[in-house]
C-alpha positions in Angstrom: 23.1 17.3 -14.7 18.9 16.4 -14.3 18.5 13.9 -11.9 16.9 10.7 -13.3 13.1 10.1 -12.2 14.2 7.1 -10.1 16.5 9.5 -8.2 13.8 11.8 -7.0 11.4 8.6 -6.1 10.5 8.0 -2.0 12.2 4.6 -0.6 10.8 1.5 -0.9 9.6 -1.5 1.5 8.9 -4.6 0.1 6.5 -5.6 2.7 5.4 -9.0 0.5 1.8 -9.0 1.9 2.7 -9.9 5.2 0.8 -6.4 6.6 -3.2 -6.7 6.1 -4.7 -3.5 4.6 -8.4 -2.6 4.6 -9.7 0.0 1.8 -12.8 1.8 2.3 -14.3 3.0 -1.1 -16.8 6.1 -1.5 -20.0 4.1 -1.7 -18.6 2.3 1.7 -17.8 -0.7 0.4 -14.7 -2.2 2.7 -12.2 -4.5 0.7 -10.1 -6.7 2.3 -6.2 -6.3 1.1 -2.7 -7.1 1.7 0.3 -4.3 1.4 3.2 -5.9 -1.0 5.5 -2.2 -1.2 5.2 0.9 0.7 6.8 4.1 1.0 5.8 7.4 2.4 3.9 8.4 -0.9 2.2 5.5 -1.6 2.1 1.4 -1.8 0.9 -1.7 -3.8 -1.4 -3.5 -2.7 -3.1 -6.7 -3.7 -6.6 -8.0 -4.7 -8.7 -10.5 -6.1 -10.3 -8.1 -9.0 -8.8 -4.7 -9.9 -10.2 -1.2 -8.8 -10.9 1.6 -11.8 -8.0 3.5 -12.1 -8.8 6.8 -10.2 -11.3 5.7 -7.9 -10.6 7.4 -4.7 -10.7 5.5 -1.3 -9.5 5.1 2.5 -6.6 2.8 3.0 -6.5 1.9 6.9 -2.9 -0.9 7.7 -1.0 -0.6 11.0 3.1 -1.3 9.7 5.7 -0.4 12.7 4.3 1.3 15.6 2.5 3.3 12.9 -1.3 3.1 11.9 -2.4 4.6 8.5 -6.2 5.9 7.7 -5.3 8.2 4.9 -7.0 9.2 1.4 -5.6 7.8 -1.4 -6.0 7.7 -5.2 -6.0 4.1 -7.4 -3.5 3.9 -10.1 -3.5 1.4 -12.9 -3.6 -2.0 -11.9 -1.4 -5.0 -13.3 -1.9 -8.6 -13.2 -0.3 -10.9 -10.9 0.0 -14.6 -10.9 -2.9 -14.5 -8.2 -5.3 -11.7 -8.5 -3.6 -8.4 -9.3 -1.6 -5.7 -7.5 -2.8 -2.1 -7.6 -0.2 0.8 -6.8 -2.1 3.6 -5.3 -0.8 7.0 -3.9 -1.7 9.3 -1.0 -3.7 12.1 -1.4 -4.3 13.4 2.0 -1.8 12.1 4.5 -0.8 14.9 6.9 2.7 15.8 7.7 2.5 14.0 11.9 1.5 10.7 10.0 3.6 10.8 7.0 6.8 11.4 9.6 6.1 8.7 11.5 5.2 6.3 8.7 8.6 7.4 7.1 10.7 6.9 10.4 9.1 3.4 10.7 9.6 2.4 7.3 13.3 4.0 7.4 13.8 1.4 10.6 12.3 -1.4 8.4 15.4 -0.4 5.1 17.7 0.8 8.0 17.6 -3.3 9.0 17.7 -4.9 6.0 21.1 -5.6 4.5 21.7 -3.6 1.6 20.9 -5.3 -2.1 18.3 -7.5 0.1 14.8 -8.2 -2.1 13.2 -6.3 0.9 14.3 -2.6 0.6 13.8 -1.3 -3.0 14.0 1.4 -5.3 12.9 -0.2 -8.4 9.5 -0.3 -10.5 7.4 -3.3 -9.0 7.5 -6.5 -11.0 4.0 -7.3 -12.6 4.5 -10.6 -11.0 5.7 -9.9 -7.9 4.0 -11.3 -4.2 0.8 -12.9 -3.8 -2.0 -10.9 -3.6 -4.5 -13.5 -2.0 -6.9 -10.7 0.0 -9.8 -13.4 1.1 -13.3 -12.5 -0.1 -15.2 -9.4 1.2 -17.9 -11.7 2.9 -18.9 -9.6 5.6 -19.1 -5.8 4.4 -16.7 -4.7 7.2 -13.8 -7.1 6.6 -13.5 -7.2 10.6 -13.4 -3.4 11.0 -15.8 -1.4 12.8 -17.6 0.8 11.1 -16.9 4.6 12.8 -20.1 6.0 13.9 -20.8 9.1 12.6 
């Protein structure tokens, strides 16, 4: 027997925008964002405006004891009741990070009683969360910008 796509699909957090994300595109534009679902692969996060589909950026959000500044690759948006929510997927997260994001978000499904709305395996709703990301007034969203 095949296993069925959801099957093979990492664990879910619903995280419900309560963690602040920051994405860094290519031409250095900082967005401010909020994380509504995680996993080790990938998340949703929320904005104002969608991104292009496939535009590659830096997602930086601290969830656990863990902090994330990894590559990651846009998927296609959909709207919300506020804004939108935009799944993306990492591209470059390296094994150290993506075994301590995984044992923090494991804590975070480990505590929640199961068939509670905050551990998930399921397709996110179109609807779901609140994206509400404040405007991108100052360019660096209250992160420093690395010196190179």
């Amino acid at each position: 027997m095949t296993p069925t796509p959801d099957a093979r699909r990492a664990p879910r957090v619903r995280l419900a925008g309560t963690v602040l994300a920051l994405v860094k595109l290519e031409n250095g534009r900082h967005i401010r964002s909020r994380v509504h679902q995680l996993s080790f692969t990938g998340g949703l996060l929320g904005f104002e405006k969608p991104l292009d589909e496939g535009i590659k950026a830096e997602v930086m959000f601290h969830v656990g004891d863990c902090t994330v500044r990894c590559k990651a690759v846009m998927l296609f948006p959909m709207w919300a009741t506020k804004g939108c929510l935009q799944p993306f997927e990492f591209t470059e997260l390296d094994e150290q990070q993506r075994g301590k994001l995984e044992a923090d978000l494991q804590k975070f499904l480990s505590s929640v009683p199961a068939g509670s709305a905050s551990a998930s395996q399921e397709e996110p709703s179109s609807a779901a969360g609140d994206p509400e990301p404040g405007p991108d007034t100052d360019g660096n969203a209250g992160f420093e910008n690395p010196v190179a």
